[in-house]
Structures are given as C-alpha cells and as structure tokens.
C-alpha positions as CSV (number, residue, x, y, z in Angstrom):
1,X,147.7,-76.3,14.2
2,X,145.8,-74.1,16.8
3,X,143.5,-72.6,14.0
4,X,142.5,-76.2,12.8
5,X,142.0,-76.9,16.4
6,X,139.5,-73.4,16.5
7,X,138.1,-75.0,13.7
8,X,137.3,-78.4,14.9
9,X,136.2,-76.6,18.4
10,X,133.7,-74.6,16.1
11,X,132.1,-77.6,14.2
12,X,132.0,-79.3,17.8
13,X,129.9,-75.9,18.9
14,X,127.7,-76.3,15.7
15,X,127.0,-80.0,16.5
16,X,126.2,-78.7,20.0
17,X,123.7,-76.4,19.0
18,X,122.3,-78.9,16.4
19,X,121.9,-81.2,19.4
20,X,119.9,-79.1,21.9
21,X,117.7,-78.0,18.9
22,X,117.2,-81.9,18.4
23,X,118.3,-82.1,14.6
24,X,121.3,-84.7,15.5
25,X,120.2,-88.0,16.6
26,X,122.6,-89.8,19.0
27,X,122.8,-93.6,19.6
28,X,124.5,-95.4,22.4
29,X,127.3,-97.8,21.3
30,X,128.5,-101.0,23.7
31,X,130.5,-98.9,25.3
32,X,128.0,-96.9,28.2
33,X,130.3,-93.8,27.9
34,X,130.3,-93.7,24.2
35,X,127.5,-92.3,21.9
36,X,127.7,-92.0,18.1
37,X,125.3,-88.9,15.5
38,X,126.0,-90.0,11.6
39,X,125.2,-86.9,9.9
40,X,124.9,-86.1,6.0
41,X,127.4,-87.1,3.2
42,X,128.3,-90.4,5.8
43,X,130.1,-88.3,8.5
44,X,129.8,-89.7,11.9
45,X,130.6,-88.3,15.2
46,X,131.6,-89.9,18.2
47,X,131.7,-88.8,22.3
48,X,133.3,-90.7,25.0
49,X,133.8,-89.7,28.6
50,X,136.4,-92.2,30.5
51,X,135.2,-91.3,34.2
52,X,135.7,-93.8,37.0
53,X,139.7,-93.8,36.2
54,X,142.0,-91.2,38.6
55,X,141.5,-87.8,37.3
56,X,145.1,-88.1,35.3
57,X,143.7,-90.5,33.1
58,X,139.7,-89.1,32.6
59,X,139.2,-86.7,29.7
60,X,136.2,-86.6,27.3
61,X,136.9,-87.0,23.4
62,X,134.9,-86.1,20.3
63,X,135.9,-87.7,17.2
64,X,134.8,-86.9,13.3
65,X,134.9,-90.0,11.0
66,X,134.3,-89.3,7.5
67,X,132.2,-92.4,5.3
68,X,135.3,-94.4,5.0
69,X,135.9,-94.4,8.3
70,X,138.7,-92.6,8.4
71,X,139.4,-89.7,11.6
72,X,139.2,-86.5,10.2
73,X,140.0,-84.8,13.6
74,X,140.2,-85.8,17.2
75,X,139.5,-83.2,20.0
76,X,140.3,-84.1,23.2
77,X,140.4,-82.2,26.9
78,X,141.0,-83.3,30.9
79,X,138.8,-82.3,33.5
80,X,139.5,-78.9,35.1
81,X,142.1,-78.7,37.5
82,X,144.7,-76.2,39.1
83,X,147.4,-78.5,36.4
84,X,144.9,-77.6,33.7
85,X,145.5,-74.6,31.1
86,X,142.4,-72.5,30.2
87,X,142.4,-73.6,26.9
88,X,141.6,-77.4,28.1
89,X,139.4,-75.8,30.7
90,X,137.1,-74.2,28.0
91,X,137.4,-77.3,26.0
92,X,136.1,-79.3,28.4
93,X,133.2,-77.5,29.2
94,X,132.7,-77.6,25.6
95,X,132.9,-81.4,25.0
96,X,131.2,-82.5,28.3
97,X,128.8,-80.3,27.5
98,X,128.3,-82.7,24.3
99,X,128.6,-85.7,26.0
100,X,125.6,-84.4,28.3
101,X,123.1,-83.7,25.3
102,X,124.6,-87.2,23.7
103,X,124.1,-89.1,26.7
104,X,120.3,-87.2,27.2
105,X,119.0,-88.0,23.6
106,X,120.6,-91.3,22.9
107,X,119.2,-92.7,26.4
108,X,115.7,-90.8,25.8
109,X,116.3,-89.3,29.4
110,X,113.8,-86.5,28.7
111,X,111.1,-88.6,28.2
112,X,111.9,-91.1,30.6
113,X,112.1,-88.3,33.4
114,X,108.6,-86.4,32.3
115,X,107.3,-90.5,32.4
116,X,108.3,-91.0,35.9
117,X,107.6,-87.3,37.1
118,X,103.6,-88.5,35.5
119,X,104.0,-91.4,37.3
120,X,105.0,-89.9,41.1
121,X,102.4,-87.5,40.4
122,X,99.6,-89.9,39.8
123,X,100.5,-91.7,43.3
C-alpha cells in the first residue's frame, strides 16, 4: 500500500505543477471549500479543506474520479501537529498546497487582486 500511496502523492505533485503553470483549470463547486479540475480521458480531480471544525476533525482531501465516476484513489492528511507523523506532515503541505492554487484559480484571485491593487492605486 505505501508505494501506491507514493504514487498517488506523485500524480498529486504533477497536478501541482500543472496548476501553477496554469494548464489545469479549477472550478468551485457548492461547497466553498471544494474545487473540482476534469482533465483528459474524463478524469476529474477534486480538493476539499474542512477548516472551521476542531483541529481533530480538519484535514484536506484530494480525490481522483475516473469518467464513470468511480474513486480511483483518495489521499487524505491532518493539519500539522505534535500528534502528527512526518509522513501526514509532508502530505499536508502537499495537499494544502493544492487546495491554495485550486482555491486561487477557480476564484480568479489573481486577477481580482491586480484589479483592486489598479484600483487603490488610481485613488
């Protein structure tokens, strides 16, 4: 099992990278903490952060659908605590990370800051 978890953390780096070089395209979902990318072949991935609960229950998850709909893998990690192993810990940064870049690209945050930085400076 831990290899197909190394794998599954490697295609969540990939999608990462893909992200900040803006070839995945995120959308937000009903859900605020929630964002969806559907890439080729019908393959969708989804990122949720539960924050606002204690820290026992908040994690972030990423989960890989394949065209039918079906989970192909679920990765899932807590945030970092002294109750935390490293292997969470690095997972976290790892997912988080991807919720970040979701949350930035679905919500069009880049543009929306540089608008209101244009604004501010115009006043």
């Amino acid at each position: 099992m831990a290899s197909n978890i190394n794998q599954y953390e490697e295609i969540v780096r990939k999608l990462l990278n893909k992200t900040l070089e803006k070839k995945v395209e995120w959308i937000g979902t009903y859900d605020s903490a929630t964002f969806i990318a559907i890439v080729d072949s019908g393959f969708s991935f989804e990122v949720t952060n539960s924050r606002g609960g204690p820290r026992s229950t908040s994690y972030c998850k990423v989960t890989m659908k394949d065209s039918d709909d079906y989970t192909v893998f679920e990765l899932q990690a807590n945030p970092v605590s002294e109750e935390t192993s490293t292997a969470n810990d690095a997972r976290w940064d790892l997912l988080k990370s991807l919720w970040d870049e979701a949350r930035t690209v679905a919500l069009g945050l880049d543009e929306k800051i540089s608008h209101v930085n244009d604004i501010l400076d115009k006043l």
